[in-house]
ZADOLO-190996 format. One record per atom (N, C-alpha, C): residue number from 1; x, z, y. Coordinates in Angstrom, 1 decimal, decimal comma, padded with zeros to 4 digits. Layout:
! residues N
{pt NUM {X Z Y}}
...
! end
This chain:
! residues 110
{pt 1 {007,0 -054,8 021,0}}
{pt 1 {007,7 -053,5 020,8}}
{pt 1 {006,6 -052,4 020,5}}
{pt 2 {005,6 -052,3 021,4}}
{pt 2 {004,3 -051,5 021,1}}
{pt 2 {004,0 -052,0 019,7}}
{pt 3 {004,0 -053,6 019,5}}
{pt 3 {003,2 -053,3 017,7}}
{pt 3 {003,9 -052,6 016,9}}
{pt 4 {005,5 -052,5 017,0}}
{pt 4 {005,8 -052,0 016,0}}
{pt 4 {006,1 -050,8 015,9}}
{pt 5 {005,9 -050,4 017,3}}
{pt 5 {006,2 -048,5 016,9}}
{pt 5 {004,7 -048,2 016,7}}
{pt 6 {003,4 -048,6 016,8}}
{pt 6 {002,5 -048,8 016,4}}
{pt 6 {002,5 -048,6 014,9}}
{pt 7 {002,6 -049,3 014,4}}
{pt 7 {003,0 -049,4 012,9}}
{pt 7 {003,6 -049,2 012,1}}
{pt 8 {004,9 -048,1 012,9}}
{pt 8 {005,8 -047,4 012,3}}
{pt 8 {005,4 -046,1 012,2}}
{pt 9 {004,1 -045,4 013,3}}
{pt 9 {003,3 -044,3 013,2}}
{pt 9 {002,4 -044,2 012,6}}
{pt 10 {001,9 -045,5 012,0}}
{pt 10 {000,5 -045,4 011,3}}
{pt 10 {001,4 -045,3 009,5}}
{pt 11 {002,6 -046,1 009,8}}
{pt 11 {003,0 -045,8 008,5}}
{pt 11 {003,2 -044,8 008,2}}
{pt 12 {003,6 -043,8 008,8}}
{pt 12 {004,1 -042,3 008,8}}
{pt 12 {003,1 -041,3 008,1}}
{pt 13 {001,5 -041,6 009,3}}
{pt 13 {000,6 -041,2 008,9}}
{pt 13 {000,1 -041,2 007,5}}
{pt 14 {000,6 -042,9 007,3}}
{pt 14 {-000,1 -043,0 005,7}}
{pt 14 {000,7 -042,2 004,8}}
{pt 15 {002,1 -042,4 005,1}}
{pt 15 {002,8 -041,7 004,0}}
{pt 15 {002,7 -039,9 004,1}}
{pt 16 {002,3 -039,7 005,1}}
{pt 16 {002,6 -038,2 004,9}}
{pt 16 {001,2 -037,5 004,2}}
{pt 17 {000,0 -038,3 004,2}}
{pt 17 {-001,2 -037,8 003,4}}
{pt 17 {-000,9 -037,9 002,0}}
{pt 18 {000,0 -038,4 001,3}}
{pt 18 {000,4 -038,8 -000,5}}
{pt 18 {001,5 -037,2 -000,6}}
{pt 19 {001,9 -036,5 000,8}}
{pt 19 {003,2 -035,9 000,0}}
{pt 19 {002,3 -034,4 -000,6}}
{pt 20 {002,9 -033,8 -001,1}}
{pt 20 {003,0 -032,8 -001,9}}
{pt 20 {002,3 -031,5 -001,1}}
{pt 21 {001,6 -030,8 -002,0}}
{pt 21 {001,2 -029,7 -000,6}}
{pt 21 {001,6 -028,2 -001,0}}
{pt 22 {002,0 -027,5 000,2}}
{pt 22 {002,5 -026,0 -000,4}}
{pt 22 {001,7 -025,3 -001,0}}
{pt 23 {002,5 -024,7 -002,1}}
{pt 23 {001,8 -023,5 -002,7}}
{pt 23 {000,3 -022,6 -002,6}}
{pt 24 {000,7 -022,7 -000,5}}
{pt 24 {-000,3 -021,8 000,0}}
{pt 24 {-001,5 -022,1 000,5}}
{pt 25 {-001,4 -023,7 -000,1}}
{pt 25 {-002,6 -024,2 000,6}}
{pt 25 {-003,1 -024,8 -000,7}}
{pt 26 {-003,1 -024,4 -002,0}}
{pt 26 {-003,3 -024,9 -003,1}}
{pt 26 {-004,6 -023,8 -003,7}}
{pt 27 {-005,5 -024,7 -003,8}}
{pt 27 {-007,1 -023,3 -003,9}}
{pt 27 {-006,9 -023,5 -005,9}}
{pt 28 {-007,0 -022,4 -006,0}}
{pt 28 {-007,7 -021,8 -007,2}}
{pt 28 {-008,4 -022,5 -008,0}}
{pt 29 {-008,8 -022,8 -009,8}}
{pt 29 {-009,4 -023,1 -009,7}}
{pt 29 {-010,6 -022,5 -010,6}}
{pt 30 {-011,8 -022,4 -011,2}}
{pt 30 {-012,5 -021,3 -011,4}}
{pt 30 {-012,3 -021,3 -013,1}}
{pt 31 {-011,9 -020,0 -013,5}}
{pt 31 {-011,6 -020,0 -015,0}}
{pt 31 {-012,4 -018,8 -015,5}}
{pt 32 {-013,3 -018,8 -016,0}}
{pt 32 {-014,1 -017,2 -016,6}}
{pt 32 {-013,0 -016,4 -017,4}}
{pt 33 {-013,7 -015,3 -016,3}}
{pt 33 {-013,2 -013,7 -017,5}}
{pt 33 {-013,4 -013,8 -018,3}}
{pt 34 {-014,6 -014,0 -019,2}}
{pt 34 {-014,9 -013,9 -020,2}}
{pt 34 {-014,1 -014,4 -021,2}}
{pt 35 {-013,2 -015,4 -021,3}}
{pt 35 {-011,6 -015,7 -022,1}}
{pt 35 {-011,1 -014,7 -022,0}}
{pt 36 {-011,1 -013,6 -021,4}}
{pt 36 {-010,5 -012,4 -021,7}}
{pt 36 {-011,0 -011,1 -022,2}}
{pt 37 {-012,4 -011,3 -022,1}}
{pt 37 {-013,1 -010,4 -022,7}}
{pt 37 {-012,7 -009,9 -024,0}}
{pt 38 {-012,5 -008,5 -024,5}}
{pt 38 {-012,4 -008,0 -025,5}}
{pt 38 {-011,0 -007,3 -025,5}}
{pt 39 {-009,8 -008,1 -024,9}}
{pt 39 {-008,5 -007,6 -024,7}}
{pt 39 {-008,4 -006,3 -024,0}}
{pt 40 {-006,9 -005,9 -024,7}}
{pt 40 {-006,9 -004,2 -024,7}}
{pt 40 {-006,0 -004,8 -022,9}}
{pt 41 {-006,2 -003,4 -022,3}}
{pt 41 {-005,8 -003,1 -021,2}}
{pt 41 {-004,1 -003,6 -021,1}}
{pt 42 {-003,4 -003,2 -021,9}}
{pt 42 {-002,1 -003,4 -022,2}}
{pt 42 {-001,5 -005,2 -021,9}}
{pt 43 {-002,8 -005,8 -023,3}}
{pt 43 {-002,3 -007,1 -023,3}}
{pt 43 {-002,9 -008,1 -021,8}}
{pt 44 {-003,6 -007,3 -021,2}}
{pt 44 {-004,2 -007,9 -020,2}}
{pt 44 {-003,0 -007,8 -019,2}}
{pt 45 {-002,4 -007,0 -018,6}}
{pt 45 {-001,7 -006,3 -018,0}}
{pt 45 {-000,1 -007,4 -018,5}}
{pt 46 {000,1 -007,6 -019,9}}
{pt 46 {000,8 -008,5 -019,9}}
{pt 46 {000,9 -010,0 -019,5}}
{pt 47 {-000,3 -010,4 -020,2}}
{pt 47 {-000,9 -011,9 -019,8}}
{pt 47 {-000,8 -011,8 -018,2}}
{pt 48 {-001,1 -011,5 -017,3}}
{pt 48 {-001,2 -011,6 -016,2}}
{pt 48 {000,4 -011,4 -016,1}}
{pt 49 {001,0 -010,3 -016,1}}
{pt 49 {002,6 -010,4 -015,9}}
{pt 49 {003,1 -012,1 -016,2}}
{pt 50 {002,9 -012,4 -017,3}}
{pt 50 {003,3 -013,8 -018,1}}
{pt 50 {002,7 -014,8 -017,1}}
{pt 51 {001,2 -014,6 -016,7}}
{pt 51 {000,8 -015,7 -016,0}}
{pt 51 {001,6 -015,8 -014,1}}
{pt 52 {001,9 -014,8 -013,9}}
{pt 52 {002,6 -014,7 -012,4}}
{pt 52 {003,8 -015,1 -012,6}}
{pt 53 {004,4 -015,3 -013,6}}
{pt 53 {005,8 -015,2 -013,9}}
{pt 53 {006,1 -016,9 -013,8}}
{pt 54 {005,3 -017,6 -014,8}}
{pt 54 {005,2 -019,0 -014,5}}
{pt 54 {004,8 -019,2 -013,4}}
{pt 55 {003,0 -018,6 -012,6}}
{pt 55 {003,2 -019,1 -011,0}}
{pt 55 {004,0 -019,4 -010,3}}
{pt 56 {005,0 -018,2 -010,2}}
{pt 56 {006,4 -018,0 -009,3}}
{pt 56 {006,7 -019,3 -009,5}}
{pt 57 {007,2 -019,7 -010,8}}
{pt 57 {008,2 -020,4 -011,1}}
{pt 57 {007,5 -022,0 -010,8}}
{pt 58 {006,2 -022,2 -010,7}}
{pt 58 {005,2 -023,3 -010,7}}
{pt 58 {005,6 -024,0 -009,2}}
{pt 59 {005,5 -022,1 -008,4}}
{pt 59 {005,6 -022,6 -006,7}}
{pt 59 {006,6 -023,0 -005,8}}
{pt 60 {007,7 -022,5 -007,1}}
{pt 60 {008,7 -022,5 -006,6}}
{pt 60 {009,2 -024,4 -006,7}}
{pt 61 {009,0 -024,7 -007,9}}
{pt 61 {009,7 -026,2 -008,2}}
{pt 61 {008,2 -027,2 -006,9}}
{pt 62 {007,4 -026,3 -006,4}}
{pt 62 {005,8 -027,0 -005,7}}
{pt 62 {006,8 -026,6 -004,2}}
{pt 63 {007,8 -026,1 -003,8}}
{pt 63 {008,3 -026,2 -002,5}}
{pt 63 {009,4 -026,5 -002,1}}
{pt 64 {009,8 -026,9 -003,3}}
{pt 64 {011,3 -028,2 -003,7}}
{pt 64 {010,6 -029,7 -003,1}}
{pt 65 {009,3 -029,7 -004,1}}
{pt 65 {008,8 -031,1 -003,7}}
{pt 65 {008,2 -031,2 -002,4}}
{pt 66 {008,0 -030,3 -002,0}}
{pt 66 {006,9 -030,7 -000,4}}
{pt 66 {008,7 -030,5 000,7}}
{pt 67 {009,6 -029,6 000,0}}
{pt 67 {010,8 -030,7 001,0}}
{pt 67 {011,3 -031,7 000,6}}
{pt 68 {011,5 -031,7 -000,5}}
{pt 68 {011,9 -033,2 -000,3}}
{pt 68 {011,8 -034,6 -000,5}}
{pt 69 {010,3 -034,2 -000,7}}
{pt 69 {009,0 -035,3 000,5}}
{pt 69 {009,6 -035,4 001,7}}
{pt 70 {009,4 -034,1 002,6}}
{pt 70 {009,4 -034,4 003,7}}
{pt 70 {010,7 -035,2 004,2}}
{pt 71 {012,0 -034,5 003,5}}
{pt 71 {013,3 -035,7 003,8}}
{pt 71 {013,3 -036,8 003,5}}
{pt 72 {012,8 -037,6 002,3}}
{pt 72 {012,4 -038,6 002,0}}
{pt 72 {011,4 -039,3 002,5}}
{pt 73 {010,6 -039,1 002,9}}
{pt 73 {009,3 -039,5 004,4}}
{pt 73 {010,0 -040,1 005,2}}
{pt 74 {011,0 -038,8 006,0}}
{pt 74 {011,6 -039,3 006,8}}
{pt 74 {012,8 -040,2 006,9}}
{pt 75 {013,4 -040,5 006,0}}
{pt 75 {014,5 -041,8 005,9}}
{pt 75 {013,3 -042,8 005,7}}
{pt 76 {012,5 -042,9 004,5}}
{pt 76 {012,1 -044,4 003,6}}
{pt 76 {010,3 -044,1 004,0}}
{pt 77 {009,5 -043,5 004,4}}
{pt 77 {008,5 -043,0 004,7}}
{pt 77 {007,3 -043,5 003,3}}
{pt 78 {008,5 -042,9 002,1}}
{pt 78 {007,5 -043,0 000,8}}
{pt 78 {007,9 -041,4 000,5}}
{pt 79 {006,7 -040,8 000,5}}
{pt 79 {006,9 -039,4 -000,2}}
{pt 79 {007,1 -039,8 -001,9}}
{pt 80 {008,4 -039,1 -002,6}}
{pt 80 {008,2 -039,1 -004,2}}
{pt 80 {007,2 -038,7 -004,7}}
{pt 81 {006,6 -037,4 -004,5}}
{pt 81 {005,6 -036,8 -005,2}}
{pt 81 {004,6 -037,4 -005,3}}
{pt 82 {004,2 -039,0 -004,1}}
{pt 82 {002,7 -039,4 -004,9}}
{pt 82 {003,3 -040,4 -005,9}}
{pt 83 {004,6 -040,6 -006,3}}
{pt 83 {004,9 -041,2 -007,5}}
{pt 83 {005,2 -040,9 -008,6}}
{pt 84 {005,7 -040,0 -008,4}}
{pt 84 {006,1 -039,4 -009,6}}
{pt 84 {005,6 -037,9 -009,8}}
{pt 85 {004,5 -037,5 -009,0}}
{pt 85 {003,5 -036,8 -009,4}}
{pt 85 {004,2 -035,3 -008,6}}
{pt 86 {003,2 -034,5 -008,8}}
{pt 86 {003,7 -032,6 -007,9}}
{pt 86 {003,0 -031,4 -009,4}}
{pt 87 {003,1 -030,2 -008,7}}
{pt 87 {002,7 -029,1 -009,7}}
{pt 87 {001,3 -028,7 -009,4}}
{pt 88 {000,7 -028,9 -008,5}}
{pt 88 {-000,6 -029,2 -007,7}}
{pt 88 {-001,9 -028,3 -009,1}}
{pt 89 {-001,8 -029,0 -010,0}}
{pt 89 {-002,9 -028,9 -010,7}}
{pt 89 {-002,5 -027,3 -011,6}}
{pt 90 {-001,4 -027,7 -011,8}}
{pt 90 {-000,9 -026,6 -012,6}}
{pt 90 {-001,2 -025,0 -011,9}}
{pt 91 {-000,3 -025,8 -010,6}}
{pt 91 {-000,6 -024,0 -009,9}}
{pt 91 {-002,2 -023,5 -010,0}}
{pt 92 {-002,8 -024,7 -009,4}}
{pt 92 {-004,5 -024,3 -009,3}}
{pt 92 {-004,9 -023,2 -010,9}}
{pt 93 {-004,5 -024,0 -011,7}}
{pt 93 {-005,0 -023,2 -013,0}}
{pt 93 {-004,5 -021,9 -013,1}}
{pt 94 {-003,2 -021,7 -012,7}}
{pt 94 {-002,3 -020,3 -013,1}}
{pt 94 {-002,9 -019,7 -011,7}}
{pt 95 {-003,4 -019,7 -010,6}}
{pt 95 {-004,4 -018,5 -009,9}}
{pt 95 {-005,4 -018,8 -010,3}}
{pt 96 {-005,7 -019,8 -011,0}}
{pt 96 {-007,7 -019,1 -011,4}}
{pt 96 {-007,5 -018,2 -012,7}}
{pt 97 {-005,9 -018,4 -013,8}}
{pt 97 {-006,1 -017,7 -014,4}}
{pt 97 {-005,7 -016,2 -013,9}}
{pt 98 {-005,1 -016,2 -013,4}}
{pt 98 {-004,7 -014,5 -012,5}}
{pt 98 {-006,0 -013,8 -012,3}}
{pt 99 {-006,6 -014,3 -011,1}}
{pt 99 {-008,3 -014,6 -010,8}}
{pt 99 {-008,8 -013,6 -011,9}}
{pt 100 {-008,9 -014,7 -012,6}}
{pt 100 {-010,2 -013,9 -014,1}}
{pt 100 {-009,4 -012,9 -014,8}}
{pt 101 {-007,9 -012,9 -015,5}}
{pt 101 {-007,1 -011,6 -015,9}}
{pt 101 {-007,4 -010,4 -015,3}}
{pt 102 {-007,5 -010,4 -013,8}}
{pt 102 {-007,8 -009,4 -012,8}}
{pt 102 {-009,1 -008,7 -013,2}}
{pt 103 {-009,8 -009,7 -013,2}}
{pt 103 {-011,5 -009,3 -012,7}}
{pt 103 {-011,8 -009,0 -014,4}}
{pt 104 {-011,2 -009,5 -015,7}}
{pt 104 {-011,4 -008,7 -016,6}}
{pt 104 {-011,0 -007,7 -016,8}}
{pt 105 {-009,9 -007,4 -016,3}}
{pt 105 {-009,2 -006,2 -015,9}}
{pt 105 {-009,9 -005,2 -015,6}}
{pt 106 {-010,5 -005,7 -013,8}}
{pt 106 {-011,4 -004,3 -013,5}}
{pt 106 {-012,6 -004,1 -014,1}}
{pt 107 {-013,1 -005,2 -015,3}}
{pt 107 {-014,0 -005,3 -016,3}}
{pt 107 {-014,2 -004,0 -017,0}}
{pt 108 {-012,7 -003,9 -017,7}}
{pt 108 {-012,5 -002,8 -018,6}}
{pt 108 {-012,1 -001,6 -017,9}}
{pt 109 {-012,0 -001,5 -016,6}}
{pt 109 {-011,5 -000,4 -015,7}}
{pt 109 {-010,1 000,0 -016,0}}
{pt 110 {-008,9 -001,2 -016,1}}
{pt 110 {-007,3 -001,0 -016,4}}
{pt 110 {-007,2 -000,7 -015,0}}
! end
């Protein structure tokens, strides 16, 4: 009996390191200002609108999948998202591009 609740925790453990991770624990990843260098205050101020706009929407479908990993874990203890993949990378890019929109931003003093 011990081996198998044994073994039904270590499965758990395995499965829950593949699931999906929230939004807020998803780091940045490093994209230069300098892609924004030269842009008028306006379009900067847009691009960034446009780039938060997909975030939202990035983090939003990124905390669908980390629940329903977690429901799925818990019936079959296979998270979907290390199968069929999460938004993980995506988000990382759209805050490093916010990141640098900003910092070109206070570049140009918008």
């Amino acid at each position: 009996m011990r081996k198998y609740l044994s073994a039904i925790i270590l499965s758990g453990a395995v499965a829950l390191t593949g699931c999906a991770k929230p939004p807020s624990k998803i780091a940045p990843v490093a994209v230069a200002s300098s892609e924004y260098a030269g842009k008028s205050c306006k379009h900067l101020l847009a691009q960034l609108n446009n780039t938060n706009t997909e975030l939202s929407a990035l983090e939003q479908k990124q905390r669908d999948k980390v629940a329903g990993d977690a429901i799925v874990v818990f019936l079959i203890l296979v998270p979907p998202s290390s199968m069929a993949g999460d938004h993980e990378a995506e988000i990382a890019l759209k805050k490093g591009e916010a990141i640098a929109i900003k910092r070109a931003m206070e570049n140009r003093g918008c």
